[in-house]
C-alpha positions in Angstrom: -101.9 101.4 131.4 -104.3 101.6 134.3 -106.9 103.9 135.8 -108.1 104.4 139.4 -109.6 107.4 140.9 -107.6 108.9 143.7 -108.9 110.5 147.3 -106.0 110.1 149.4 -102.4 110.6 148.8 -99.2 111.0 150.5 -97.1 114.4 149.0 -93.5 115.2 149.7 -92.3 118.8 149.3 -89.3 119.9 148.9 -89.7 123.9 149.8 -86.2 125.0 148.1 -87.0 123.5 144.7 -87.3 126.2 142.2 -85.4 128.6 143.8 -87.8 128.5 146.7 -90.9 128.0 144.2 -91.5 124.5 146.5 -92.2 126.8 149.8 -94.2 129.7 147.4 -96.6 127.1 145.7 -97.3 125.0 148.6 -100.7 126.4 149.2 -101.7 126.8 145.6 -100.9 123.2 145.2 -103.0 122.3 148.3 -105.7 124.1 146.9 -105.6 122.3 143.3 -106.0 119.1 145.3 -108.7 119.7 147.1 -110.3 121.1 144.2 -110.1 117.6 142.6 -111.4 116.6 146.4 -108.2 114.4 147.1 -107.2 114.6 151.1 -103.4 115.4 151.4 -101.0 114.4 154.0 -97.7 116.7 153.7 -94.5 116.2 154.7 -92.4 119.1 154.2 -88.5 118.4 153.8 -85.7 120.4 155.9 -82.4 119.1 154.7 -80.8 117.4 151.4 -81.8 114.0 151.4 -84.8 114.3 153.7 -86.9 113.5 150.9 -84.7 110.1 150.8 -85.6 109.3 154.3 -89.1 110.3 154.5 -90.3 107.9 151.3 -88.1 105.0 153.0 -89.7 105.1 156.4 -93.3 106.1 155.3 -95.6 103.2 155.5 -97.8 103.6 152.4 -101.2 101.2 153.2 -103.7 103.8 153.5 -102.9 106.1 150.9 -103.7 106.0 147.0 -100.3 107.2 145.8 -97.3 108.7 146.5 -96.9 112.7 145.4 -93.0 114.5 144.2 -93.3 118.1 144.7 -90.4 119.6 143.6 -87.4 119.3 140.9 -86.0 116.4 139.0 -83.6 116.2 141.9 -86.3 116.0 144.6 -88.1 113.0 142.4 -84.7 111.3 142.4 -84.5 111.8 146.4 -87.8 110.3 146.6 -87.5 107.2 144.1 -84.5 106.0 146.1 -86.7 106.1 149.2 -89.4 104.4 147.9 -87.2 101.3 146.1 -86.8 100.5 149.4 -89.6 99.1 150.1 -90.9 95.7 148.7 -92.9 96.1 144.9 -95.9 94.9 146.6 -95.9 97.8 149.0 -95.1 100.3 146.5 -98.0 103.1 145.7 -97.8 104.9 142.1 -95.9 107.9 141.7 -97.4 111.6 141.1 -95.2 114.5 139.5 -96.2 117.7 140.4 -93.2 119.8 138.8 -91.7 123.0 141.3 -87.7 122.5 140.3 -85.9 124.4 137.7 -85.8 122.1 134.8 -88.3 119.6 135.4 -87.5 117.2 132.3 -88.4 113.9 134.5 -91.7 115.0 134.7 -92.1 116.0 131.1 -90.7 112.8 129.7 -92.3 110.3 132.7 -95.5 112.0 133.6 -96.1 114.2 130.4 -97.1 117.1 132.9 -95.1 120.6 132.8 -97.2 122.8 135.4 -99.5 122.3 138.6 -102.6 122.5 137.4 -102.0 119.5 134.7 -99.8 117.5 137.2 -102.7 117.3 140.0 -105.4 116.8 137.5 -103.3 114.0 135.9 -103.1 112.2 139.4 -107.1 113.0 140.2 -108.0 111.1 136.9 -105.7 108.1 138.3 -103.9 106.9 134.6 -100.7 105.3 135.1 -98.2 103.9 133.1 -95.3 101.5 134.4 -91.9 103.2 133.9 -88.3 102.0 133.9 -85.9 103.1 136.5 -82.3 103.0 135.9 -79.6 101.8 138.3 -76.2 102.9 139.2 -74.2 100.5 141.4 -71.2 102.3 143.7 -68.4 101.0 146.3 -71.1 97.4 146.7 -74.4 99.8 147.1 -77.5 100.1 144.2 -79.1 103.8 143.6 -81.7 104.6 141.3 -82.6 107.5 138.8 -85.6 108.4 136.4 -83.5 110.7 134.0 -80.1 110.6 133.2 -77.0 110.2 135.2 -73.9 112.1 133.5 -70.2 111.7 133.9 -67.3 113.7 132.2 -68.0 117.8 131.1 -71.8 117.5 131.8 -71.3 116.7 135.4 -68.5 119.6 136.0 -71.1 122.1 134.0 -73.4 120.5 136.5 -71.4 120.8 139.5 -70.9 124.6 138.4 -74.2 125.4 137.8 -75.2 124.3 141.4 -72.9 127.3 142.9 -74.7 129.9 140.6 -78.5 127.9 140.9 -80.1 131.5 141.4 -79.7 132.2 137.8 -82.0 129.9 137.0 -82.1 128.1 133.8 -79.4 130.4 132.4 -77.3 128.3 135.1 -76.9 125.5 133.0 -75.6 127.9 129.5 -73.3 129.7 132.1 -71.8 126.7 133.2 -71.1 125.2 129.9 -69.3 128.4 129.0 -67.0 128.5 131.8 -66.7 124.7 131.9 -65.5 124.9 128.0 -62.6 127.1 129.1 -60.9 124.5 131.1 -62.1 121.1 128.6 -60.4 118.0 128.8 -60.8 114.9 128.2 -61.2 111.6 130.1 -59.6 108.4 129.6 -62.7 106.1 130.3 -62.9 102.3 130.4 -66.5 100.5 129.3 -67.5 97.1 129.5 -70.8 95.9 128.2 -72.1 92.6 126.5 -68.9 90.8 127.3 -66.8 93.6 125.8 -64.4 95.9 127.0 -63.0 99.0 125.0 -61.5 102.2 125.8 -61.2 105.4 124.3 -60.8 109.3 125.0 -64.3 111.3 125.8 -65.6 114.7 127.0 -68.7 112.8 128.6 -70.6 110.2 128.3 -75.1 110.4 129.6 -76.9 107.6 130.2 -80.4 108.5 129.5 -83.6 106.7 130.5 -85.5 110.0 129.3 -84.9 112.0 126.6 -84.6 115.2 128.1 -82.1 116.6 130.6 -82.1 120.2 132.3 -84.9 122.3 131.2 -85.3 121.2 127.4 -82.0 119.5 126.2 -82.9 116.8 124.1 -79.9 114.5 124.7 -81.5 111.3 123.9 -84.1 112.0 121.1 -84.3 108.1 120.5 -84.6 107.1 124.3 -87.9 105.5 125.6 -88.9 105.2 129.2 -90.5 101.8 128.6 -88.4 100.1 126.1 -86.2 98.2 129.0 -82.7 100.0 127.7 -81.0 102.9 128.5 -79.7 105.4 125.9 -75.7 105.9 126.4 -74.7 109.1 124.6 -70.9 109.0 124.5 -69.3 111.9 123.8 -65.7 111.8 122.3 -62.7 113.7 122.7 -63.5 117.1 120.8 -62.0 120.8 120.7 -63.5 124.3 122.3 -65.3 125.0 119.0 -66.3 122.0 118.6 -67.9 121.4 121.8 -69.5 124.9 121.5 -71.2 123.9 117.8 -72.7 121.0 119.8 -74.2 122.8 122.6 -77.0 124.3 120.7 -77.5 121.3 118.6 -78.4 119.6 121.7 -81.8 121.2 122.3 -83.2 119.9 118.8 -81.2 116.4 119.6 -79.3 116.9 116.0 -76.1 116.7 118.3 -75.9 112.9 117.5 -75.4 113.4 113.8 -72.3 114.8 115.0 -69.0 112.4 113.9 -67.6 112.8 117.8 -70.9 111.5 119.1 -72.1 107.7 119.6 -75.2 106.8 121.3 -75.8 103.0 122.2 -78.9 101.1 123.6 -77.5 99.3 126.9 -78.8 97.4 129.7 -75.9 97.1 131.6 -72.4 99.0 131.1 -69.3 99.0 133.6 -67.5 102.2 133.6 -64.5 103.3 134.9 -61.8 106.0 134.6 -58.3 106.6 135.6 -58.9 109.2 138.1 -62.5 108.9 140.1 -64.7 111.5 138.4 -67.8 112.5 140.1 -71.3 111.7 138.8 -74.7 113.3 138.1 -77.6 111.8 138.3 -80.7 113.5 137.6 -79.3 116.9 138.4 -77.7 115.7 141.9 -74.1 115.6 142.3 -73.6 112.5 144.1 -71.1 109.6 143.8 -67.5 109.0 141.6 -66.6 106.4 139.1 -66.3 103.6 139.0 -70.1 102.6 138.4 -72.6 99.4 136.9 -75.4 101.3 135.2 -78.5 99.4 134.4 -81.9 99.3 133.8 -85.0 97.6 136.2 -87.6 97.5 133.0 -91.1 98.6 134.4 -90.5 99.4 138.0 -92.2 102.0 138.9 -95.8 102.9 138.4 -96.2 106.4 137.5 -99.3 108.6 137.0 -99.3 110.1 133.4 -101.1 112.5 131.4 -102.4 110.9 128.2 -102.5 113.7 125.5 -104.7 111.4 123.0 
């Protein structure tokens, strides 16, 4: 862990995060900086995936750090961008949480609103994170959360189409998801094995939390160089909905239908192509490498000792 006072930084905003909280907040955020006396250069994104292209062709020399303003999916846009350039030329990463659930930041930056976020990037403490890796049709992504396959991506795909309800978008779409379950026939290879078998979903988690406050990985570490798969198998309606609220005190993995595994590197495929989730984005189909690039990415973070 380091520490180095910041004055200058470089902040992406995404203005839709948050059910528009991005583009509500923008000046209170600006104002918390200056507070701490740290000299802000915005850049404001206008489509999905801006975020992507703004981190990947800013040139990052005269500024202190790098600032996400938005959601988990907004972080994600912005990590991808930034991986892009050599380590040497990478800055450290701020959180300041506008999205809906915000579980990256909690778990990576140990910040939950503004106020603590910009404070945490003014005293300058990082910590160096692991970023996981998902490699698709020859090209490598990266994600700070979790990236889901199976039900959780279809209840995320849902819950996308009804995003105004906020967090009860996530609960609405594991009802409605649960009335059409089925299982996958999925394929896994990892450490030299292969083995098969029939699951509603399978996470794999970098973070312990995904969504607002589901603790899917209660074990997982962000520095421990593995990532947390949480394989779900095949399991009935009533089944699936005794789970659900298990999974916000993580006692879902006592359950008999659930494994979780620490992995560096797993090969997955299905029979059909099933589309992906990572950290809250619905981007990409099987088949996928996942892995795990141990310390990374630098990361400001709020020490609670």
């Amino acid at each position: 862990m380091s520490e180095s006072r910041v004055q200058h930084v470089k902040m992406i905003i995404n203005p839709t995060a948050g059910h528009g909280k991005g583009r509500k907040e923008l000046e209170h955020v600006l104002r918390v900086f200056r507070s701490h006396k740290i000299t802000v250069d915005l850049a404001v994104t206008e489509y999905h995936e801006h975020a992507i292209e703004i981190a990947e062709q800013s040139q990052f020399g005269e500024y202190d750090a790098l600032v996400a303003a938005g959601g988990d999916g907004t972080v994600y846009h912005i990590i991808n961008g930034l991986m892009c350039h050599p380590e040497a030329d990478r800055k450290p990463l701020g959180i300041v949480p506008l999205g809906t659930g915000n579980a990256g930041a909690w778990d990576t930056a140990g910040v939950r609103d503004i106020e603590a976020a910009v404070e945490t990037i003014a005293v300058g403490r990082t910590h160096w994170v692991d970023v996981g890796t998902f490699l698709m049709d020859h090209q490598t992504y990266y994600f700070l959360n979790v990236i889901g396959v199976g039900f959780v991506a279809e209840v995320g795909n849902f819950s996308v189409k009804v995003k105004g309800m906020g967090e009860m978008a996530y609960t609405l779409g594991v009802l409605w998801e649960s009335i059409f379950l089925k299982s996958h026939h999925m394929h896994f290879e990892m450490n030299g094995d292969q083995f098969d078998l029939e699951g509603t979903f399978v996470e794999f988690c970098n973070t312990r939390y995904t969504a607002a406050d589901m603790l899917m990985a209660p074990d997982a570490e962000i520095d421990d160089g593995y990532l947390d798969m949480v394989v779900c198998r095949k399991l009935n309606r009533r089944r699936l909905l005794t789970a659900f609220p298990k999974v916000f005190k993580g006692t879902h993995t006592e359950m008999d239908e659930i494994d979780v595994y620490k992995v560096k590197s797993v090969k997955l495929w299905t029979e059909e192509p099933k589309v992906l989730i990572p950290d809250g984005e619905i981007f990409g189909r099987t088949p996928i490498e996942v892995g795990i690039e141990p310390g990374a990415l630098e990361v400001y973070y709020r020490d609670s000792a």
